[in-house]
N, C-alpha and C positions, 0 to 999 in steps of 0.2 A: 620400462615401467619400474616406480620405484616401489620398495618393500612395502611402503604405508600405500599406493596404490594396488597391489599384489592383496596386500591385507583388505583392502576394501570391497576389491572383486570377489572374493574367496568369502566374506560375509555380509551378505545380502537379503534384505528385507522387500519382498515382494517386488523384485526386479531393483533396488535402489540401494545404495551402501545404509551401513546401518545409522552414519553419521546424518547424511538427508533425509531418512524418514525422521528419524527424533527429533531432528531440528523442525521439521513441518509439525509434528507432536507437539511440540512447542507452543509453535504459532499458531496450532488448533485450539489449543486450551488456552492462551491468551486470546486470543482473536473472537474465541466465545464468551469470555470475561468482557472486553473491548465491548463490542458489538452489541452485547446485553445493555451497557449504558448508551451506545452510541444510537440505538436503534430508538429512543426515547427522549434524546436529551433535545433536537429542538425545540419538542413540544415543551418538555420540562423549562427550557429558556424562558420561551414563549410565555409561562403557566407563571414565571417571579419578573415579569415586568421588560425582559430583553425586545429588540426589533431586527427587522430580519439584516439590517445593516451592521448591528453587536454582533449579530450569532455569526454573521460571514467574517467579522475580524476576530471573535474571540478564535475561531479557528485559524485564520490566517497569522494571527499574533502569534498563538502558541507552535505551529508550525515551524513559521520561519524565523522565529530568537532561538528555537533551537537545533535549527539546520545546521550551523556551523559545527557544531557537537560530533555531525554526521562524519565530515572529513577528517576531524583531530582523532576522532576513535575509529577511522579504517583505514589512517595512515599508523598511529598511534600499535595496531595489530601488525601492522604491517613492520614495524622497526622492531617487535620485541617477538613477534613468529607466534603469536600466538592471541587466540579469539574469545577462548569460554570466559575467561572472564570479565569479558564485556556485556557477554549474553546474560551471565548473572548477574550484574549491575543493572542493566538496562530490564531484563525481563521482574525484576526485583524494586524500582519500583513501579513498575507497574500496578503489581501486586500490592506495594502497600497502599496505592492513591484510592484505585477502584470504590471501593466499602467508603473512602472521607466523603463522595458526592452527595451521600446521604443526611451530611452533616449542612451544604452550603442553605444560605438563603438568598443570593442576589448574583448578579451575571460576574459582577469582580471574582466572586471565590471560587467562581468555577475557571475562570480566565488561569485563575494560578495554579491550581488543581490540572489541570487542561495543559499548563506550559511543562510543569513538572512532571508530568506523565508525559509531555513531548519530549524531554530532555532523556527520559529514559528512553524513548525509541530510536534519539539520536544517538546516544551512547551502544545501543545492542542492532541497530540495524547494517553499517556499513559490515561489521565484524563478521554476523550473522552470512550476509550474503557472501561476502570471501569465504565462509568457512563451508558452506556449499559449492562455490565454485572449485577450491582447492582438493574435494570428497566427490567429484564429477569422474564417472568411471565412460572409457571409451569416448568421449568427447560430446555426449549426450548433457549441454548447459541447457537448452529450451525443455530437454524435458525434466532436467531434475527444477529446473526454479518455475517448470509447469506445476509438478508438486508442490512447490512450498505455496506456489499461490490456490493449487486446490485446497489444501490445506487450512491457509487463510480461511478463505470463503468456507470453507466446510465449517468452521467456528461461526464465523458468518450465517451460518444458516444456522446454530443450534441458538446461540446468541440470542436474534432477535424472536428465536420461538420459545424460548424460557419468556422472554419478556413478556411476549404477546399471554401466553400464560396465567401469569401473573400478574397486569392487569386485567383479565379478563376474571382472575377469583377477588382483586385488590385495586377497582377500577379507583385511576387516578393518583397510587399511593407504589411515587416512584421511588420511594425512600428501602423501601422493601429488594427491590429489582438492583439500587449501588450496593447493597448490604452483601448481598448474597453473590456480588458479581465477583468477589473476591476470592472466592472458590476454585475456580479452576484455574486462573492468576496462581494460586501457590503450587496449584500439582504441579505446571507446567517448572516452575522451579526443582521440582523434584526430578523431572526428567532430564532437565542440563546435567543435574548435579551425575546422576546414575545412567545418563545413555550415551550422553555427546562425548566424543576425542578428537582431541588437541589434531587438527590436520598437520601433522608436521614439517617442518621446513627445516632447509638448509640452511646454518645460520650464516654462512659465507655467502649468500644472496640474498639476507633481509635488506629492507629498503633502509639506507640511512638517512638520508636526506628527502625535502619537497622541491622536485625541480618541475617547473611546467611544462619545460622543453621535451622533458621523458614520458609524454605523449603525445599519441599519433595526434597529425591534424585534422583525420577522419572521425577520432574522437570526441575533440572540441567543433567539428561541422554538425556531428550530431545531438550535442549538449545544447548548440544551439538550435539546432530543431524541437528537443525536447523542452527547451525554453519557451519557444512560440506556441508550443502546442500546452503545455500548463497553464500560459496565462487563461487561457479560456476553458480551463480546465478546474472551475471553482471547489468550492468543499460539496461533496453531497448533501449536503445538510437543507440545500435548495430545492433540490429534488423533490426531497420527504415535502416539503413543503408545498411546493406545486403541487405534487399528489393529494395534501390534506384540501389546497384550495378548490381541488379539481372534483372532489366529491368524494374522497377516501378517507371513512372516519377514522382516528386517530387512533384508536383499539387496533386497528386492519394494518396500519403504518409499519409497524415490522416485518408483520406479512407480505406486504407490496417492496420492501427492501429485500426480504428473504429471497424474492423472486431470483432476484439481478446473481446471487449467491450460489442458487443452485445449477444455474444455467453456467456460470464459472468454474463450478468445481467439474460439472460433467464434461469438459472443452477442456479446461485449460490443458491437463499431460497431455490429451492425441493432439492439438494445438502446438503447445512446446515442439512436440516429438516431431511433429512437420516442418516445425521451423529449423531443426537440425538438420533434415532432409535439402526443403527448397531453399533455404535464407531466409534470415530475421528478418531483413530489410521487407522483405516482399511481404510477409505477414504481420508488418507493422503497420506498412500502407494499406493492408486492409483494414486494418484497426482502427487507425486514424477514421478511417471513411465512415465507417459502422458507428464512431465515435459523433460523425458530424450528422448524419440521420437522427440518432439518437436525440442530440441537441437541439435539430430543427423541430422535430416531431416535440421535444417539451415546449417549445415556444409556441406553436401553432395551435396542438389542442385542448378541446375543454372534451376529452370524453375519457370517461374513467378506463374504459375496455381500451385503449387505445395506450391510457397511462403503462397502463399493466403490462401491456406487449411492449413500450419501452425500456420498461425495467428490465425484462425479458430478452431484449436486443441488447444493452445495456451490458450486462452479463456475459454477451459474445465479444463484446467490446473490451472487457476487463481480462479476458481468457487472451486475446490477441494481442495483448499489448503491456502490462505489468510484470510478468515475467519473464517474455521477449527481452523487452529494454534489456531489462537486468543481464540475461544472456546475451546479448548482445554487446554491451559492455566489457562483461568477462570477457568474451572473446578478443575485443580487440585490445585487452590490457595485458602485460607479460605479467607471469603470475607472483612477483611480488610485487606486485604493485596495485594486485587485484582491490585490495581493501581499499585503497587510497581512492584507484579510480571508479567503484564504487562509492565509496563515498561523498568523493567528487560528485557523482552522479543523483543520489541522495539529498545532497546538500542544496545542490541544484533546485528539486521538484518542491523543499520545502520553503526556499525563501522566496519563489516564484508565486507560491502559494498567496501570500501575505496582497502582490498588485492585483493576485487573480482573483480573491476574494472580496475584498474592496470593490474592485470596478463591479464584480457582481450584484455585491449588497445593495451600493448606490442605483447602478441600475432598475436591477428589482422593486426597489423602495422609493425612487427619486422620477425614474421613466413609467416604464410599467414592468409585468412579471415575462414577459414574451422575451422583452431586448437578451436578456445578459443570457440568456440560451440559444437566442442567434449567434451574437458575440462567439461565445464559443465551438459551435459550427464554422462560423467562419476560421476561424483559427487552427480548428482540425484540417481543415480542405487543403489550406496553407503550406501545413505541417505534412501532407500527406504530398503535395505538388512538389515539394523541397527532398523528403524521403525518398519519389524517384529519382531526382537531379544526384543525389549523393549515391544509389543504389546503381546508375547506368556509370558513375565515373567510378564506384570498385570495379564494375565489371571490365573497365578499358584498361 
C-alpha cells in the first residue's frame, strides 16, 4: 500500500476516503443546479416553439461534439498525473452557463448553451472518475462510484423539487428556476478548491503516449456492448414527455422524475457494494434487463400509475448500471491509464448519444410514441444476451 493510499485509509468520511465523498459533494451540488434546469427544460423547449425531434437533437448535438473532450482530458490527466484541474474547468463552467438559460428565447440559444455546458462535462468527467478510481481504498470501485452516483441522484432529487417549488408559487415563469440554479453550481466549486487532493502518482508511470493496443480486448468487447446498449438508450427528455402525454400535468413532471432519483440513491452503494462481491458483469446484466422492462412498459402504456412505477423501476435500472460500467472499466484498466480508459468509455456514451437520439426523435414524431421505446428494449435484451457471452469467456 502506498503512503497516499495509507493516507486515505487512515482519513475517512463515513466509511469513504475523504477524496470520494467530496468529489460526490461536488456532484450533489451541481447535479442539483443541472437537474433544476433539466427537470423543466422540455417543457420550456416545447413553451418557444421546439418539436420533440429538436429537443432529441439539441441533446444528442450537444452530447456528442463534445465527447471527444471526454478522451483528450482523461488521457490529457493521465500524461501530467494529475485531475483537479480539470474538475475546476469543467465544474466551472458549468456554473457560469446555468443563470444564461434565463436569458434565451429560441431552441438555437439553448443548443449552444447546452454544447458549452457539455464541453464542460467533457473536460471534468474522465478526470473526475480516474480521481475516484485512483482514491478507491481495499478494492471497493462499485462501491465508491455507487456513491458518486447516489450522490448524483441525490442532487437529482433536490433539483427537481426546488423546481417543482417554484413553479408551483411562479406557475409557468422558468426564467426564475435558471436564475437561481446557479447557486449551488458555485458552492460546488468551493468544495474542489477546499476538499479535493491531487491522488498522487508516480511520475515514472505516467501515460506518455495513446496506444490502442495498450488495452485489453475485453475492454474494447465491452465498449462495444455499451455501444449497442446506448443506441437505444435516448435522452430522457422523452420520458418526461411520455409522462406529460400520458396524463402527468406538467407542475408534477419533476416530481414524476424525482421518483427514478430517489429509488437511485437508496440502491446505488448496497448495489455497487454487491457488485464488488459477485461481479459487475452479472449486475449489469441485470440492469440491462430492468432497463428493457422499463422501455417496454413506456411503449405499451397509457396509465399514469403504471407511469410512476416506471420511473420507480427506472431508478433500479440507473443504481445497476451507471456506476457499474464505470467500475468495471477501472477494473479492467492498469492504473495509468485509468483516465484515458475512462474516458474512452465516456466518449464512447456521448457520441453514441447523437444516432440514439435521432432514431428516437424521428420515431416518436414520424411513427408514433410507442416505437422508439421498443427500440430500445430491444436493444437492452441484446446488450444484456452479449454481456453473458463476454461474462462466461472471463470466467473460462
Amino acid at each position: 500500500m502506498s503512503k497516499f493510499q495509507f493516507k486515505l485509509k487512515k482519513n475517512r468520511l463515513f466509511g469513504f476516503s475523504k477524496n470520494i465523498f467530496f468529489t460526490g459533494l461536488t456532484s450533489f451540488l451541481t447535479d442539483t443546479s443541472v437537474k433544476m434546469v433539466y427537470s423543466v427544460m422540455p417543457m420550456f423547449l416545447l413553451s418557444i416553439g421546439a418539436s420533440k425531434t429538436s429537443l432529441s437533437l439539441i441533446e444528442g448535438i450537444a452530447e456528442s461534439t463534445a465527447s471527444l473532450i471526454k478522451t483528450l482530458s482523461g488521457f490529457w490527466s493521465d500524461k501530467i498525473g494529475k485531475n483537479k484541474p480539470f474538475l475546476l474547468l469543467g465544474y466551472g463552467l458549468s456554473a457560469l452557463i446555468m443563470p444564461l438559460y434565463a436569458f434565451v428565447v429560441s431552441p438555437l440559444q439553448v443548443l449552444v448553451l447546452r454544447f458549452v455546458e457539455r464541453v464542460g462535462k467533457g473536460i471534468r468527467t474522465a478526470p473526475r472518475d480516474s480521481l475516484i478510481a485512483g482514491s478507491v481504498i481495499n478494492g471497493e470501485t462499485g462501491k465508491s462510484f455507487g456513491l458518486q452516483k447516489a450522490m448524483d441522484n441525490s442532487g437529482a432529487i433536490l433539483g427537481p423539487l426546488i423546481a417543482f417549488a417554484l413553479l408551483a408559487f411562479f406557475p409557468g415563469n422558468y426564467k426564475i428556476i435558471f436564475l437561481l440554479s446557479g447557486i449551488p453550481a458555485v458552492l460546488g466549486i468551493f468544495v474542489i478548491i477546499f476538499g479535493i487532493k491531487e491522488a498522487k502518482k508516480n511520475n515514472t508511470t505516467l501515460l506518455k503516449k495513446f496506444r490502442l493496443k495498450d488495452f485489453s480486448p475485453k475492454f474494447y468487447l465491452f465498449l462495444a456492448i455499451v455501444f449497442i446498449f446506448t443506441l437505444g438508450n435516448s435522452t430522457d427528455a422523452l420520458l418526461l414527455v411520455k409522462a406529460n402525454e400520458v396524463g402527468v400535468k406538467v407542475a408534477f413532471i419533476p416530481l414524476v422524475y424525482l421518483i427514478t432519483s430517489v429509488v437511485s440513491v437508496l440502491l446505488s452503494v448496497p448495489i455497487g457494494a454487491l457488485s464488488d462481491k459477485i461481479g459487475k458483469e452479472r449486475v449489469l446484466i441485470v440492469g440491462y434487463i430492468i432497463y428493457a422492462i422499463v422501455y417496454f412498459g413506456f411503449g405499451a402504456t397509457t396509465s399514469v400509475m403504471t407511469i410512476v412505477s416506471l420511473f420507480a423501476l427506472y431508478g433500479l435500472y440507473s443504481a445497476a448500471t451507471d456506476g457499474i460500467q464505470k467500475a468495471f472499466v477501472s477494473d479492467m484498466v492498469d492504473s495509468n491509464k485509468k483516465g484515458t480508459g475512462l474516458g474512452l468509455y465516456n466518449a464512447l456514451l456521448g457520441i453514441t448519444l447523437l444516432p440514439a437520439s435521432l432514431i428516437a426523435g424521428i420515431l416518436y414524431d414520424k411513427v408514433n410514441s410507442s416505437v422508439p421505446f421498443y427500440f430500445g428494449a430491444s436493444t437492452a435484451v441484446l446488450s444484456a444476451i452479449l454481456m453473458f457471452f463476454l461474462c462466461r469467456k472471463g470466467r473460462k
